[in-house]
C-alpha positions as CSV (number, residue, x, y, z in Angstrom):
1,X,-21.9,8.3,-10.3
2,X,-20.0,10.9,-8.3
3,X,-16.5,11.9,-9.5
4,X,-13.5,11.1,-7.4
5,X,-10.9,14.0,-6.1
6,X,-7.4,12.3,-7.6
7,X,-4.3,13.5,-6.2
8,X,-1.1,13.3,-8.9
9,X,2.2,14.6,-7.9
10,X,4.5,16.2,-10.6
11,X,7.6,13.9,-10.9
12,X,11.3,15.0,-11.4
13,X,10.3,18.5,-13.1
14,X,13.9,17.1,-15.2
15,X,12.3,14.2,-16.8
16,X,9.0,13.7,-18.7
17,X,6.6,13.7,-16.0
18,X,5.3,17.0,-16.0
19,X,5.2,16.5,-19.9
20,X,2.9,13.4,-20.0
21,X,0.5,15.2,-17.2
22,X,-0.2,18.1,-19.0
23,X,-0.6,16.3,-22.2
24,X,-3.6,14.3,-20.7
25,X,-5.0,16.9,-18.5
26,X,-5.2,19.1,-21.5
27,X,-8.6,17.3,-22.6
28,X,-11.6,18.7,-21.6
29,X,-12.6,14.9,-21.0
30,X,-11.0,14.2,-18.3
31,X,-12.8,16.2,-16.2
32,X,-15.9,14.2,-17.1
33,X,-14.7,11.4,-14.6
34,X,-12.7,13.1,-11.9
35,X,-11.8,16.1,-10.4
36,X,-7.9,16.0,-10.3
37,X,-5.3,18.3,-7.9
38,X,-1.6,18.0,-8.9
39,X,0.8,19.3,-6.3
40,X,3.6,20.7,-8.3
41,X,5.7,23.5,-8.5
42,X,3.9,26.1,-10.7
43,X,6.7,27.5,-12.2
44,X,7.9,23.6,-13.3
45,X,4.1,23.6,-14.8
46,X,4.5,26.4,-16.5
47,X,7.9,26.2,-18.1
48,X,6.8,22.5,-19.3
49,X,3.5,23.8,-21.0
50,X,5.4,26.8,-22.5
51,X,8.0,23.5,-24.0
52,X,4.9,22.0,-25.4
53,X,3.6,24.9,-26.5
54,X,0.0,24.0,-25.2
55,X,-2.3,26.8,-24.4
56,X,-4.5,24.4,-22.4
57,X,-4.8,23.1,-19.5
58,X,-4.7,26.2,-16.9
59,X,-5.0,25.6,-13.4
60,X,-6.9,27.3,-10.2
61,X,-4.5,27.6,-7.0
62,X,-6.0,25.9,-3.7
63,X,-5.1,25.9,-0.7
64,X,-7.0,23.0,0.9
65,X,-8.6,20.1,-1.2
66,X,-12.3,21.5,0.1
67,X,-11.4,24.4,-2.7
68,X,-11.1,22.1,-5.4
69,X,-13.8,22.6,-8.0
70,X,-14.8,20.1,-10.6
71,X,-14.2,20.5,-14.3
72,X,-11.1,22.1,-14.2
73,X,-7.5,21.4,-13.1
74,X,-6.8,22.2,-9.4
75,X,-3.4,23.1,-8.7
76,X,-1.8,22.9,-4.8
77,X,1.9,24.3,-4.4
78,X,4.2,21.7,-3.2
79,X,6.8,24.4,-3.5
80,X,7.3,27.9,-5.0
81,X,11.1,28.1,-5.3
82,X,12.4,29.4,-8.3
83,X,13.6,26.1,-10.5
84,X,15.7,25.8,-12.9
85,X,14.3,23.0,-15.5
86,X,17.4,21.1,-16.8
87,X,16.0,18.2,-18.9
88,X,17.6,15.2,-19.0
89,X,19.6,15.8,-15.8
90,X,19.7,13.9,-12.7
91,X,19.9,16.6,-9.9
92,X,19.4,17.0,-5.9
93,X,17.3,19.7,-6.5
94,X,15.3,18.1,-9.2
95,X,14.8,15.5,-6.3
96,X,14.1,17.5,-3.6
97,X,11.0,19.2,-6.0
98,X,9.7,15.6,-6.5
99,X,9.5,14.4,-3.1
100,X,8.2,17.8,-1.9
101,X,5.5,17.0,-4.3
102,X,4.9,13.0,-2.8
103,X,4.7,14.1,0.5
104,X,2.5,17.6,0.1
105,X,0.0,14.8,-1.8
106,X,0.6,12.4,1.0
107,X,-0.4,14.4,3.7
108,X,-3.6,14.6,1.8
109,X,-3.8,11.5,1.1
110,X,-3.0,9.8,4.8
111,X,-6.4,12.3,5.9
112,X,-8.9,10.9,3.8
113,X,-9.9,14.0,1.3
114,X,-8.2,12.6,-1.7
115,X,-9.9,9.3,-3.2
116,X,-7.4,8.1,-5.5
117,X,-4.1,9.3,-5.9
118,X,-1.4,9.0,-9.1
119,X,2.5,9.2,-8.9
120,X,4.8,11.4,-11.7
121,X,7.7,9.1,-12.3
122,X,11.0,10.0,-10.0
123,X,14.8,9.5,-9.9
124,X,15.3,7.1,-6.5
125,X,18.5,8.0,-6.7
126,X,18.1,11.9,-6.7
127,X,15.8,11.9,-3.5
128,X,18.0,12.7,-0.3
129,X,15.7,14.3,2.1
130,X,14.2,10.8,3.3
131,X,16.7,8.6,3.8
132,X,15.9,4.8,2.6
133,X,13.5,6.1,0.4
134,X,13.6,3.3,-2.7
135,X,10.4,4.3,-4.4
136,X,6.7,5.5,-4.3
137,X,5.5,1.7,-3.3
138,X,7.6,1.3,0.4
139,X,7.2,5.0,1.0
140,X,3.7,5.3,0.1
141,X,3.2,2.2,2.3
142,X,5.1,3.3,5.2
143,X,3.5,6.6,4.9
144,X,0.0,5.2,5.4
145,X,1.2,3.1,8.3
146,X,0.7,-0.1,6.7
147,X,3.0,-3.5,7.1
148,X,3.0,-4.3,3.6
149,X,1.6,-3.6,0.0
150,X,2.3,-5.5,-3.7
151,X,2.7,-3.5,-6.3
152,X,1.2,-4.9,-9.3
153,X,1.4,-3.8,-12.9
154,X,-1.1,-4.5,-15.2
155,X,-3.0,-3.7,-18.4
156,X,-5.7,-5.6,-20.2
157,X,-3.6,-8.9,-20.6
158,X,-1.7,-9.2,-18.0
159,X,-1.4,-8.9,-13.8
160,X,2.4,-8.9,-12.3
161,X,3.0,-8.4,-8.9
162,X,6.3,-8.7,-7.2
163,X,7.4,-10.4,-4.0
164,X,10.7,-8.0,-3.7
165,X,10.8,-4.9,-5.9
166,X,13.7,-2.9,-6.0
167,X,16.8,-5.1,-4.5
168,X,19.8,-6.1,-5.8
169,X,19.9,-9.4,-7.0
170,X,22.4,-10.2,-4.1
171,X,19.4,-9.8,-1.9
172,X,16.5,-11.6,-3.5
173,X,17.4,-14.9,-2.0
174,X,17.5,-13.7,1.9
175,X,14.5,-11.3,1.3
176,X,12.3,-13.9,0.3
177,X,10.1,-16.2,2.9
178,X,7.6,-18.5,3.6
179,X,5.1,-15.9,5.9
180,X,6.2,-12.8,3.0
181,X,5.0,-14.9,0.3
182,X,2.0,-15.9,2.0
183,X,1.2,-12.0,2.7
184,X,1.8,-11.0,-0.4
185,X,-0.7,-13.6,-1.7
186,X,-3.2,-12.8,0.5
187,X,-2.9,-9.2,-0.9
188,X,-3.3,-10.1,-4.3
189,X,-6.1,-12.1,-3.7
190,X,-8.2,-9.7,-1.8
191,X,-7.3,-7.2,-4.5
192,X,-8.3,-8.9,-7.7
193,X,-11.4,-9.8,-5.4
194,X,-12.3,-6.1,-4.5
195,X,-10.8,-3.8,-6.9
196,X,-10.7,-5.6,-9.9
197,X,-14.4,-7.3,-9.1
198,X,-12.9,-11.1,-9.8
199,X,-15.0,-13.5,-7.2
200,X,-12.5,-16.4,-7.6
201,X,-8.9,-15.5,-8.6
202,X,-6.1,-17.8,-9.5
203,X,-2.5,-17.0,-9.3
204,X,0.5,-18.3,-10.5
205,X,3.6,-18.3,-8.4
206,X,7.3,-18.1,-10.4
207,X,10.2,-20.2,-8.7
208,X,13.4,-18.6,-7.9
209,X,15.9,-20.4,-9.6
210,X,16.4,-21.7,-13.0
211,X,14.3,-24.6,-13.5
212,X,12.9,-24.1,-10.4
213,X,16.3,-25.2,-8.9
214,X,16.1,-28.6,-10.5
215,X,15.5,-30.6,-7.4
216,X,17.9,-28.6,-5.5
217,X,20.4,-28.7,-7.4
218,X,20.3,-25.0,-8.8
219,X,18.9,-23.9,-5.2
220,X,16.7,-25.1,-2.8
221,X,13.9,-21.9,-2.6
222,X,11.6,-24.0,-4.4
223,X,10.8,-26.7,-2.0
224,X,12.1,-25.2,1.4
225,X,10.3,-22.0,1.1
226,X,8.1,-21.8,-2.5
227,X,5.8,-24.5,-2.5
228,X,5.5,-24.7,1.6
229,X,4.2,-20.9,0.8
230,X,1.6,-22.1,-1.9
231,X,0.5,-24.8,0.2
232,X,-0.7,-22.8,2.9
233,X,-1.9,-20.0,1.0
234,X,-4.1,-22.8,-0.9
235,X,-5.3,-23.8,2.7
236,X,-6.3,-20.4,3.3
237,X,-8.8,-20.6,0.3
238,X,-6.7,-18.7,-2.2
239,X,-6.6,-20.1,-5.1
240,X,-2.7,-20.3,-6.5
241,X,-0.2,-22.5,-8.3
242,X,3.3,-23.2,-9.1
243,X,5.6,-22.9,-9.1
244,X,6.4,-22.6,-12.7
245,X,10.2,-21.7,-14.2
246,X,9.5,-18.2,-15.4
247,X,11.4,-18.9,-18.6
248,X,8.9,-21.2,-19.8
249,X,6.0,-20.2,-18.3
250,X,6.3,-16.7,-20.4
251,X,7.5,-18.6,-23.2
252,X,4.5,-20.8,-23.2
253,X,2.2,-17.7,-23.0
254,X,1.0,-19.5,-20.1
255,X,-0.3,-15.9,-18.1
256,X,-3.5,-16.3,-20.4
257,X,-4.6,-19.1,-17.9
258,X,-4.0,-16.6,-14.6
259,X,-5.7,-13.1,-13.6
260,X,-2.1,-12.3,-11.7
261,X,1.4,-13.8,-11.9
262,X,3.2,-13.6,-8.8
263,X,7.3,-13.1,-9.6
264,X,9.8,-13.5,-6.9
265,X,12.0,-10.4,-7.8
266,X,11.9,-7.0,-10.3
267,X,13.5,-7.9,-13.6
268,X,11.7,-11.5,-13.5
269,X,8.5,-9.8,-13.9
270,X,8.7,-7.1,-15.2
271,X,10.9,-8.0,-18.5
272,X,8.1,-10.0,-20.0
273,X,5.9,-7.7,-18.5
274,X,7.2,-4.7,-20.8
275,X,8.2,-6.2,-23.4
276,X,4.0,-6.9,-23.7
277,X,2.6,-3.6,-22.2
278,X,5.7,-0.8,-22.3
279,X,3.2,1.4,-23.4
280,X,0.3,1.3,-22.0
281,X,0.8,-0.6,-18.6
282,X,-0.3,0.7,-15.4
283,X,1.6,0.6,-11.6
284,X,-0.8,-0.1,-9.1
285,X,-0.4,-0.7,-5.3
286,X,-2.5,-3.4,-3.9
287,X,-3.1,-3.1,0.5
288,X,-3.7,0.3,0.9
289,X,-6.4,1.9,2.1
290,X,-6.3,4.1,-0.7
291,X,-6.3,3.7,-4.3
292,X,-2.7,4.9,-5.5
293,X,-1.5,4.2,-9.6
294,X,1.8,5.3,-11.7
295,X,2.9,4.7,-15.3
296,X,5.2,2.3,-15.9
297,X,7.9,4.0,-17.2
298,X,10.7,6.1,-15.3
299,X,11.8,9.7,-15.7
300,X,12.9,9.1,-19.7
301,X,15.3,11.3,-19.2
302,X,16.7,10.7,-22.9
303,X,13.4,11.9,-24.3
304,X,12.6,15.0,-21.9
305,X,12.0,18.4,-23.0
306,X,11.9,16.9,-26.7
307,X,7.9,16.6,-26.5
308,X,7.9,13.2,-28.1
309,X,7.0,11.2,-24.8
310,X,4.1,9.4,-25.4
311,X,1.6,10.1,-22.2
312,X,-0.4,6.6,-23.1
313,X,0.7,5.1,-19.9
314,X,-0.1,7.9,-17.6
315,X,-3.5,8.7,-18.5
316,X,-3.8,4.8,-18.3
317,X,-2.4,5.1,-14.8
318,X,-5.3,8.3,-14.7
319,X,-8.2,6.2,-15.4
320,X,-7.4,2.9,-14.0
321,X,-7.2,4.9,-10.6
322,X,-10.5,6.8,-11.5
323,X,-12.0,2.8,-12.1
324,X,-10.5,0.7,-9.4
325,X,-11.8,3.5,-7.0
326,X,-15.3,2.8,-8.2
327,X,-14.6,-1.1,-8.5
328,X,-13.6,-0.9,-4.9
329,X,-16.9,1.0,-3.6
330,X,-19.2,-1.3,-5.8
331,X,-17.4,-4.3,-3.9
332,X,-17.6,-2.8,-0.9
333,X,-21.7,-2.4,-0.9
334,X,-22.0,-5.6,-1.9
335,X,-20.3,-7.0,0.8
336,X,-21.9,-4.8,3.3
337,X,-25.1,-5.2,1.0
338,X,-26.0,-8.7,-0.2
339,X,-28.5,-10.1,-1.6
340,X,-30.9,-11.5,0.7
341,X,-31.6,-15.5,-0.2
342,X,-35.4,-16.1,0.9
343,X,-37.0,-19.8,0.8
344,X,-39.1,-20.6,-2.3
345,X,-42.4,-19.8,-1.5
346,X,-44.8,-20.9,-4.2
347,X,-47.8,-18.4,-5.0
348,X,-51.4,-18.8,-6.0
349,X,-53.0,-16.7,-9.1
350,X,-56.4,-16.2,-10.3
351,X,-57.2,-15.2,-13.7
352,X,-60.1,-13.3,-12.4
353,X,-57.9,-11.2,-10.2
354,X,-56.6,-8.3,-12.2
């Protein structure tokens, strides 16, 4: 099994980004199952090592991915400007480092030499250069040229993926259609199908509304716009249901029975979700040609420079790209490989033949 090229992009050098990277990249492991290039800053990577007081891992400078060697860390400079590391502090130029970083790795990325890519955690707020930019998901997305992604977080438990993701609440409502919620179904179930290697999956769909807008009289979503949605994804052959009040249907435990839960905004989904997998969860875009994971967790500014964050999710979000990148090539030879189905033909024997 060859070992993928993974891109990971350093974060907001302020926040714990760089911290959680180097703490994973610093076993020799690793390197076992992928060959990974982090665009960052080298002076950021340096003063974070010197705060952990690691002597390991070290890094080669490239130039072009077709440098990159295997068993080691491969380092490409997203930019060499002398930084000043405040941790904890939400700055421009903490900002401007982290998106330099995104988009050195997208360029990669967008020409096919990277297989897998995996996001440091940023400030949204802190990023100027682009403007509109409201996270790695809709950038990454637009980046690649494509109409529309789900991001999905996950671990070994439990699927979310969200119809809107980061909106005000004031927005949900308008943002949410029939045709978005049929695309974003669609997504997830070609994605559980082909990265995750499920051959039937079934998804739950969460109302809007409390109590699913008891018969319109908390909201109408449901029945004008919900169910029409899950009743012509189901024609489509997807496999979905709902939808269920999200209260009850977390309090009930009732994921158990899904591969992937489909909420209708951020803090629906993702509240239970981390409340179960803070951790060790795992942010993973679905629709994209390429495979592209995150932890779970923000920038931690509280924690940063203290060396107590916990780099469990990351090197989660590490492996899960290195797997779904091989899930998504086994699926894909199948499909362009199967089995071939001959009619029984019964055969003669003779004991006498050897």
């Amino acid at each position: 099994m060859s070992k993928p090229i993974i891109g990971i992009s350093q974060g907001d050098p302020n926040g714990v980004g760089l911290e959680v990277i180097i703490q994973t990249l610093q076993h020799q492991m690793i390197y076992d199952y992928c060959t990974p290039v982090l665009y960052a800053n080298p002076k950021s990577f340096t003063y974070h090592k010197k705060t952990l007081n690691l002597e390991k891992p070290s890094y080669t400078l490239i130039r072009d991915i077709s440098e990159a060697r295997p068993n080691q860390l491969n380092l490409i400079v997203s930019s060499n400007e002398p930084v000043e590391i405040q941790y904890g502090v939400a700055s421009e130029t903490a900002g401007k480092e982290a998106f330099l970083a995104i988009n050195r790795m997208m360029q990669d990325a967008k020409a096919g030499k990277l297989h897998a890519i995996v996001t440091g955690p940023v400030n949204k707020s802190t990023i100027k250069i682009e403007q509109g930019f409201s996270g790695h998901t809709g950038f990454i997305t637009q980046y690649l040229g494509m109409q529309n992604s789900l991001m999905i977080l996950y671990n070994e438990d439990i699927k979310v993926g969200l119809i809107t993701e980061h909106l005000p609440i004031s927005k949900v409502a308008n943002a949410i259609s029939k045709d978005i919620i049929v695309a974003k179904l669609k997504i997830a179930n070609e994605s559980l199908k082909k990265d995750f290697g499920l051959l039937k999956p079934k998804i739950a769909v969460l109302g809007l509304n409390p109590h699913n807008g008891d018969n319109g009289a908390l909201g109408n979503e449901e029945k004008d716009i919900i169910i029409p949605a899950i009743n012509e994804a189901n024609n489509q052959n997807i496999f979905c249901f709902g939808p269920y009040s999200a209260d009850g249907f977390f309090g009930m435990k009732s994921y158990h029975q899904f591969d992937l839960v489909l909420a209708m905004y951020h803090d629906q989904g993702l509240i239970p979700f981390k409340s179960l997998a803070f951790e060790d969860g795992v942010n993973f875009t679905a629709g994209l040609p390429i495979v592209r994971t995150s932890p779970d967790h923000g920038t931690g500014y509280d924690i940063a420079g203290k060396n107590c964050a916990l780099p469990l999710s990351f090197t989660n979000a590490l492996f899960a790209a290195i797997e779904l990148y091989h899930q998504r090539n086994e699926t894909g030879e199948l499909k362009n490989n199967p089995l071939k189905i001959s009619e029984f033909r019964r055969e003669r024997f003779r004991l006498d033949q050897g």
